[in-house]
OpenMM code with the backbone's topology and positions (N, CA, C; nanometers):
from openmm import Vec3, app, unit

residues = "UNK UNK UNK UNK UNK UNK UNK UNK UNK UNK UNK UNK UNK UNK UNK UNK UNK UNK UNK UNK UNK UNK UNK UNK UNK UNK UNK UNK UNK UNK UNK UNK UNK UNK UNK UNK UNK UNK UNK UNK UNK UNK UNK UNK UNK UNK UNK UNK UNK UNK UNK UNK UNK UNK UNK UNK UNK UNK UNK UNK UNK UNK UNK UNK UNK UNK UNK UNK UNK UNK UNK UNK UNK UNK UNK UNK UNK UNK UNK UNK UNK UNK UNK UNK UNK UNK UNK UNK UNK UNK UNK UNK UNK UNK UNK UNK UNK UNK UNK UNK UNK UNK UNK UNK".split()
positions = [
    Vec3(-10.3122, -7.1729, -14.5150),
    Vec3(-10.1697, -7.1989, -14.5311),
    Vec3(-10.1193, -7.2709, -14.4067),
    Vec3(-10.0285, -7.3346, -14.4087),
    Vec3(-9.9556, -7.4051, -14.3228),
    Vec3(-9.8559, -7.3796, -14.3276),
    Vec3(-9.7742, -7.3749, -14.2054),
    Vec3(-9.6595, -7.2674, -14.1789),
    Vec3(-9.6265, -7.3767, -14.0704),
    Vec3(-9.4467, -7.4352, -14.0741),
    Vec3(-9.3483, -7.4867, -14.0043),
    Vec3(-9.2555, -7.3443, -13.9279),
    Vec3(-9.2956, -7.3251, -13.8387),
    Vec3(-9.2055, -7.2436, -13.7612),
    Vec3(-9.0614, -7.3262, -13.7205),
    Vec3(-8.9415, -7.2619, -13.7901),
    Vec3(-8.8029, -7.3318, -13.7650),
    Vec3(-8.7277, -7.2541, -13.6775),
    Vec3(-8.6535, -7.3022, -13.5892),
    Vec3(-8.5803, -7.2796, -13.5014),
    Vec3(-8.4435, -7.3642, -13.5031),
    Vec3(-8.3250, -7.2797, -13.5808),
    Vec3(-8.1847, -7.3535, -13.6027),
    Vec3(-8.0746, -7.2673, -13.5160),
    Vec3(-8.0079, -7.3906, -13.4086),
    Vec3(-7.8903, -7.3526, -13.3507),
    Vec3(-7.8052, -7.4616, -13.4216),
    Vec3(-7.7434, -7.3218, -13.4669),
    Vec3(-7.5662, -7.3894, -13.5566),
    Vec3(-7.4669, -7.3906, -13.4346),
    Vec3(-7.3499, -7.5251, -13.4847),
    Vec3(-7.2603, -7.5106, -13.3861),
    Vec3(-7.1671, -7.3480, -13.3921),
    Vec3(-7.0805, -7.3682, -13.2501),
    Vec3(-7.0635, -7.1794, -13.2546),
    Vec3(-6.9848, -7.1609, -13.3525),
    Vec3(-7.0192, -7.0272, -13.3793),
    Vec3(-6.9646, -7.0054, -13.4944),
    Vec3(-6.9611, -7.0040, -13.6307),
    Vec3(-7.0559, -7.0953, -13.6426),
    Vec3(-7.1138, -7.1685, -13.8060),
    Vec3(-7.2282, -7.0798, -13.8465),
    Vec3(-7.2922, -6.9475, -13.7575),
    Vec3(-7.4318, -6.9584, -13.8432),
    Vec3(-7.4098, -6.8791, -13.9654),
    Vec3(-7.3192, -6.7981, -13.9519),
    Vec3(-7.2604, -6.7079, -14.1100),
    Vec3(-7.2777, -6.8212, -14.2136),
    Vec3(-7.1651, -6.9245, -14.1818),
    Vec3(-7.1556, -7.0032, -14.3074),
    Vec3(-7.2893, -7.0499, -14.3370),
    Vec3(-7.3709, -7.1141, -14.2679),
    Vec3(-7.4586, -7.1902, -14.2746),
    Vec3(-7.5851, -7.0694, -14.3933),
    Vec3(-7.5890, -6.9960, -14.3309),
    Vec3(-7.6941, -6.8852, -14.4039),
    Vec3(-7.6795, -6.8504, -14.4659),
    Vec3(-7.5179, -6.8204, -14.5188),
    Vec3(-7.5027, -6.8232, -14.7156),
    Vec3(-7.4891, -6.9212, -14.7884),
    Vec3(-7.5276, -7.0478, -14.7128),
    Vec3(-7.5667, -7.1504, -14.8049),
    Vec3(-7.7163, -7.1780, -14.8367),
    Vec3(-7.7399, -7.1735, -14.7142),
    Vec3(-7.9048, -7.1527, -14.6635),
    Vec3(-7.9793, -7.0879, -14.7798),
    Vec3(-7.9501, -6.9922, -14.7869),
    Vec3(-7.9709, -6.8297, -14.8798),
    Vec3(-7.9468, -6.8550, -15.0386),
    Vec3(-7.8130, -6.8764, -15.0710),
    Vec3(-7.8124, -6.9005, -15.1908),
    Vec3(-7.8804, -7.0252, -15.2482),
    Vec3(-7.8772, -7.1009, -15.1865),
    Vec3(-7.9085, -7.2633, -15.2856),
    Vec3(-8.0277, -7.3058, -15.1783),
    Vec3(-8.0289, -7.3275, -15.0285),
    Vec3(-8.1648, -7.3569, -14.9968),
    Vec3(-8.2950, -7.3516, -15.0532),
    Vec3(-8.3109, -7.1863, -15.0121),
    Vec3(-8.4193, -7.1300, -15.0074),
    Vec3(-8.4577, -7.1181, -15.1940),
    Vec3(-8.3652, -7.0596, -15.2713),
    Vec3(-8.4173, -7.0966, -15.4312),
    Vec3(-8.4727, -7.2749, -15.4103),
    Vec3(-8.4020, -7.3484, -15.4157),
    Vec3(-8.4736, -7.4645, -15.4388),
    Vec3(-8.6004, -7.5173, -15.3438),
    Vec3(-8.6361, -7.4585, -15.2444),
    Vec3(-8.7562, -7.4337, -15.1742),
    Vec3(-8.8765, -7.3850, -15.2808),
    Vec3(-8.8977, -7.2751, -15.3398),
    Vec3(-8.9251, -7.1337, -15.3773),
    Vec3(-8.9571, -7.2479, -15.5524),
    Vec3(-8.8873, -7.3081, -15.5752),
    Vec3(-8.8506, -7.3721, -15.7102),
    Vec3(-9.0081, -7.4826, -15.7228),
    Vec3(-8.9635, -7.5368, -15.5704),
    Vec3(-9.1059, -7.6261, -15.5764),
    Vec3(-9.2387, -7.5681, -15.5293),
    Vec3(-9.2097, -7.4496, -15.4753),
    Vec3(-9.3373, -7.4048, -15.4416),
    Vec3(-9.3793, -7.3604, -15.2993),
    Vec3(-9.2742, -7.3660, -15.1845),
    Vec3(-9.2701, -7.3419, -15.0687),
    Vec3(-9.2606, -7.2574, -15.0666),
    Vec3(-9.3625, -7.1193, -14.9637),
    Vec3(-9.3024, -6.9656, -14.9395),
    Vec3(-9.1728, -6.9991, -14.8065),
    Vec3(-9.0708, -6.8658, -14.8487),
    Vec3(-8.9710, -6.9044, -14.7097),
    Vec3(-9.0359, -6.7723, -14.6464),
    Vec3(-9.0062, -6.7187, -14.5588),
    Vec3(-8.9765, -6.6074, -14.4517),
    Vec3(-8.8436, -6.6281, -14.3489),
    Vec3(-8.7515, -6.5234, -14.4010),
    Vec3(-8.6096, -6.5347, -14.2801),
    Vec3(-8.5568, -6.5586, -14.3883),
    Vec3(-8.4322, -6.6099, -14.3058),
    Vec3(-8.4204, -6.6028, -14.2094),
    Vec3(-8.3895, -6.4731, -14.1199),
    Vec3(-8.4498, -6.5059, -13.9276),
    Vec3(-8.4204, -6.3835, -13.8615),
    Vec3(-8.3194, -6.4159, -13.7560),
    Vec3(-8.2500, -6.3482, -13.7247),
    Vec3(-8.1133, -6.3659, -13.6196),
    Vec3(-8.1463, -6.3419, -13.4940),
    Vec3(-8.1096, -6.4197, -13.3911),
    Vec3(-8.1265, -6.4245, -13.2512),
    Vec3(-8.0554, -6.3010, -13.2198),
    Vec3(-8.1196, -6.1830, -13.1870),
    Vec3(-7.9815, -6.1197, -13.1213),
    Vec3(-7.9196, -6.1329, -12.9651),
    Vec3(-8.0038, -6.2329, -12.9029),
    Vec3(-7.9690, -6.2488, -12.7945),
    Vec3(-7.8618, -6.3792, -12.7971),
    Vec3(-7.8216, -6.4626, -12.9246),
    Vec3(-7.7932, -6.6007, -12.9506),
    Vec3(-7.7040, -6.5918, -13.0849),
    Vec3(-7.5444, -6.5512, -13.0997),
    Vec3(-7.5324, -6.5925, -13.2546),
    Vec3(-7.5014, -6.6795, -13.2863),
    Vec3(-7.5472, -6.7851, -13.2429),
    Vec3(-7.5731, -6.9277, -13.3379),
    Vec3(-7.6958, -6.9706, -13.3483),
    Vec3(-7.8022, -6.8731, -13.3502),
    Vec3(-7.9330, -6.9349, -13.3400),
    Vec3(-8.0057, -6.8483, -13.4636),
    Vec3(-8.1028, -6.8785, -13.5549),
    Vec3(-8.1682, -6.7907, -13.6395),
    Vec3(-8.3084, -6.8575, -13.6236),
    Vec3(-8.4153, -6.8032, -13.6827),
    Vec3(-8.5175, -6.8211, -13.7121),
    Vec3(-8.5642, -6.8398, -13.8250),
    Vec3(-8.6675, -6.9558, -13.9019),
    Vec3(-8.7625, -6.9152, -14.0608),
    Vec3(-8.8356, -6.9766, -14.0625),
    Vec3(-8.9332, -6.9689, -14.1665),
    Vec3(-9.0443, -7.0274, -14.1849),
    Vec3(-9.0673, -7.0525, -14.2886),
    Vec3(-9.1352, -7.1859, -14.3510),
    Vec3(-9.1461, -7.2430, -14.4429),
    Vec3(-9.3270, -7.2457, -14.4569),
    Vec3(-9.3652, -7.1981, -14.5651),
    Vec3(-9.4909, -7.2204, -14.5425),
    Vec3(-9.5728, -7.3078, -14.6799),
    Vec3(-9.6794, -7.3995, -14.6789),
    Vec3(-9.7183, -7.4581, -14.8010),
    Vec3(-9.8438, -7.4556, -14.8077),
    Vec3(-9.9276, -7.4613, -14.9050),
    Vec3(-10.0676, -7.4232, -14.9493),
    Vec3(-10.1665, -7.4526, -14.8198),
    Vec3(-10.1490, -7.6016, -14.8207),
    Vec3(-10.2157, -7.6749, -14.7418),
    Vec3(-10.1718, -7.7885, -14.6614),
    Vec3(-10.2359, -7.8675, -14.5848),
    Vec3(-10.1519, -8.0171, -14.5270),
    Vec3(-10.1487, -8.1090, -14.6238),
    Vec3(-10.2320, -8.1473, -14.7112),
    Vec3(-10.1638, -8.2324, -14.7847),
    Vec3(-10.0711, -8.2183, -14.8964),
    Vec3(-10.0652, -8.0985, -14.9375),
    Vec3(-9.9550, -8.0420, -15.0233),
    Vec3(-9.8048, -8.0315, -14.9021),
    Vec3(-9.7958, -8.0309, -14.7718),
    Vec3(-9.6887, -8.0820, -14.7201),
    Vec3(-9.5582, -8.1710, -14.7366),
    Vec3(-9.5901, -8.3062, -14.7143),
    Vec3(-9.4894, -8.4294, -14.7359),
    Vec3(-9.4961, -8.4409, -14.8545),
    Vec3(-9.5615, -8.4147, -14.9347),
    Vec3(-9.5025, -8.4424, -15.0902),
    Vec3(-9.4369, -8.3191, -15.1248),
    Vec3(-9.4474, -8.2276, -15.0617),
    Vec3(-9.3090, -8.0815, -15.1294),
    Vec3(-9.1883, -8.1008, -15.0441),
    Vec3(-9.2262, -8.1542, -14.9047),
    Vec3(-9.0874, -8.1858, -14.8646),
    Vec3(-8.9816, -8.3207, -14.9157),
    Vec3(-9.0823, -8.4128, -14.9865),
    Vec3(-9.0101, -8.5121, -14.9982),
    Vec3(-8.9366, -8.4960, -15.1260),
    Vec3(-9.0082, -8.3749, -15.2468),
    Vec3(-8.9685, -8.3372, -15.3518),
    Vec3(-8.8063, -8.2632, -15.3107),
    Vec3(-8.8232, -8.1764, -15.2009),
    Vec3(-8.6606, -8.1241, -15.1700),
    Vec3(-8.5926, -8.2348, -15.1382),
    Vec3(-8.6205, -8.3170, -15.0270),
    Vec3(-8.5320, -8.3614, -14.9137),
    Vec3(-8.5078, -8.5165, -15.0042),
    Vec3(-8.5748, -8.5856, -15.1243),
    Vec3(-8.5214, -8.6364, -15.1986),
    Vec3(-8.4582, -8.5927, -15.3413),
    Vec3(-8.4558, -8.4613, -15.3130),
    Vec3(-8.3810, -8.4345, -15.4555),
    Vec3(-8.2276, -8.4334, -15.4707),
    Vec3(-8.1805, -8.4154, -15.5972),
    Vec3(-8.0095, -8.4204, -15.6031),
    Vec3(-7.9668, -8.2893, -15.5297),
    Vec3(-8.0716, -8.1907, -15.5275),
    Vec3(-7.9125, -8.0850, -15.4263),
    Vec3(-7.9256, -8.1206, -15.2952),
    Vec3(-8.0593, -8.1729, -15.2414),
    Vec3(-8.0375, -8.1606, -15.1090),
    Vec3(-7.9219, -8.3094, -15.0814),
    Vec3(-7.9566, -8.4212, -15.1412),
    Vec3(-7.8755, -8.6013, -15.1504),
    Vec3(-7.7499, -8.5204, -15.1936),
    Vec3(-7.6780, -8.5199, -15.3161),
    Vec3(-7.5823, -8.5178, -15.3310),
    Vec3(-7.4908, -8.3560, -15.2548),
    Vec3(-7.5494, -8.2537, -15.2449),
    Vec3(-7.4506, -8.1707, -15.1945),
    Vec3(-7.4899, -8.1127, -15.0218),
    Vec3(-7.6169, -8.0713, -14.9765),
    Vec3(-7.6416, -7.9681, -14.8788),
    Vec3(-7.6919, -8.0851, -14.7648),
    Vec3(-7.7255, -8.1358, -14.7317),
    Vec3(-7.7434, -8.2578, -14.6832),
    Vec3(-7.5944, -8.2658, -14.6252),
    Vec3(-7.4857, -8.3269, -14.6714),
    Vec3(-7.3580, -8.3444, -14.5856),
    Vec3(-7.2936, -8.1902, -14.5840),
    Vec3(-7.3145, -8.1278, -14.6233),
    Vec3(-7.2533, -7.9658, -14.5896),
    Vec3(-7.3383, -7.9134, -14.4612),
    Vec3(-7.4682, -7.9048, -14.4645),
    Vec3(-7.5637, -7.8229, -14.3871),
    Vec3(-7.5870, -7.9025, -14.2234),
    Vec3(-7.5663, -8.0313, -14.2376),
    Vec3(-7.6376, -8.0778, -14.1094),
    Vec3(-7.5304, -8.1128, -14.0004),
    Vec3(-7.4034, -8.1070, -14.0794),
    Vec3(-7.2655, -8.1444, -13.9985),
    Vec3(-7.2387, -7.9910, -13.8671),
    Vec3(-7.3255, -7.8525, -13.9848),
    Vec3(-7.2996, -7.7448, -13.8898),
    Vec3(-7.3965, -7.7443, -13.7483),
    Vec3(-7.5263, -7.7835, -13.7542),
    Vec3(-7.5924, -7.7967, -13.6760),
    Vec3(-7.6138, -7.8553, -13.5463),
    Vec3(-7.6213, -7.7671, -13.4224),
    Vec3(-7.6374, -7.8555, -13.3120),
    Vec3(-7.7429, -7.9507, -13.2970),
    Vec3(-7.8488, -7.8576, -13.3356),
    Vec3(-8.0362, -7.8580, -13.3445),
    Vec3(-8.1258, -7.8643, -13.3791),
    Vec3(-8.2251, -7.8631, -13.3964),
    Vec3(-8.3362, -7.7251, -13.4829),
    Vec3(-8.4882, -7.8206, -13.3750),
    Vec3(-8.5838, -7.6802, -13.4347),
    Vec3(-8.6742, -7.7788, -13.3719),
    Vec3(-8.8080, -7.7419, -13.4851),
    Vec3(-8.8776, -7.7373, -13.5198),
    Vec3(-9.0137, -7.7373, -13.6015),
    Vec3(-9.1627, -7.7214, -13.5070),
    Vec3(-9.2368, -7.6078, -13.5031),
    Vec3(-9.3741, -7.6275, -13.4922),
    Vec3(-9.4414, -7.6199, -13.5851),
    Vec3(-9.5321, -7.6640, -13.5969),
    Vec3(-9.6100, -7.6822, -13.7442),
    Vec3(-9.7272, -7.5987, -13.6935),
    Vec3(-9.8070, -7.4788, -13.7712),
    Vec3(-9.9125, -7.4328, -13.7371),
    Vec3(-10.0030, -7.3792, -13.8494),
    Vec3(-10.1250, -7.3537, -13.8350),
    Vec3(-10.1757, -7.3282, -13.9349),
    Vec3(-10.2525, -7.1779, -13.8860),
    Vec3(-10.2734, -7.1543, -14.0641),
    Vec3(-10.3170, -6.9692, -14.0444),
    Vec3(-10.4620, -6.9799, -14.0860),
    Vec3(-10.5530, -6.9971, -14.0218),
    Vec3(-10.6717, -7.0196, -14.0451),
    Vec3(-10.7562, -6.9378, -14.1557),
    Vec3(-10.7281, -6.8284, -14.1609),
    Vec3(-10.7993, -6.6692, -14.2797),
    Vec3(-10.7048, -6.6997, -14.3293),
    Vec3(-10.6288, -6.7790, -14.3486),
    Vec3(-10.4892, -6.7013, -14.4510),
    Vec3(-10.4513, -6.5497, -14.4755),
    Vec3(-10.4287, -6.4878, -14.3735),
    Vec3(-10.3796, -6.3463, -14.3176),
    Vec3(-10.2193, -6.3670, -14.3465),
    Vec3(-10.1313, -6.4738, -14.3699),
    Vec3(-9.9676, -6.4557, -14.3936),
    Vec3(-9.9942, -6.4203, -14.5397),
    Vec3(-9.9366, -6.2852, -14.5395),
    Vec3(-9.9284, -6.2746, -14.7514),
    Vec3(-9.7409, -6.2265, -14.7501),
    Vec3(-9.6393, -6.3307, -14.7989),
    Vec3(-9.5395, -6.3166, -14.8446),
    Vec3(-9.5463, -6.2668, -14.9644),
] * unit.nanometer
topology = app.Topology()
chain = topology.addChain("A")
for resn in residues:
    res = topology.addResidue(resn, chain)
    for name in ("N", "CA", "C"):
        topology.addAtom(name, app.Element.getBySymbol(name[0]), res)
């Protein structure tokens, strides 16, 4: 499995909003194409910062599940100008689980 470790700082104040959007409509349409999520988890040292992880079969099953979200109509027409206006940040490591030991 291949696993994107995410790291999102919302501007202050925003991460409530951001994570019941995140939550309701993100992560289903993640889940829809086939991506496991994990999280999100809350900074408690940071509340504008959360944690998740996106994980997909393999590397080449990657850019074609992301391009399936990140060109589809919810992310283009609605979450796309809602979601990224809140954001200061984010950052992505990409890693892989060699045994496949992550079982969501």
């Amino acid at each position: 499995m291949i696993i994107e470790m995410r790291t999102y700082n919302t501007k202050p104040g925003r991460r409530s909003q951001f994570l019941e959007i995140f939550r309701s409509k993100s992560v289903p349409a993640h889940t829809e194409i086939g991506m496991k999520i994990l999280g999100p988890f809350l900074s408690v040292e940071d509340p504008d910062t959360f944690f998740w992880m996106r994980g997909f079969p393999d590397i080449p099953s990657r850019e074609p599940m992301k391009t399936k979200f990140y060109e589809g109509e919810l992310w283009k027409r609605e979450l796309e100008n809602v979601l990224l206006p809140m954001l200061e940040k984010y950052e992505v490591v990409v890693v892989e689980d060699p045994e496949d030991l992550v079982r969501w």
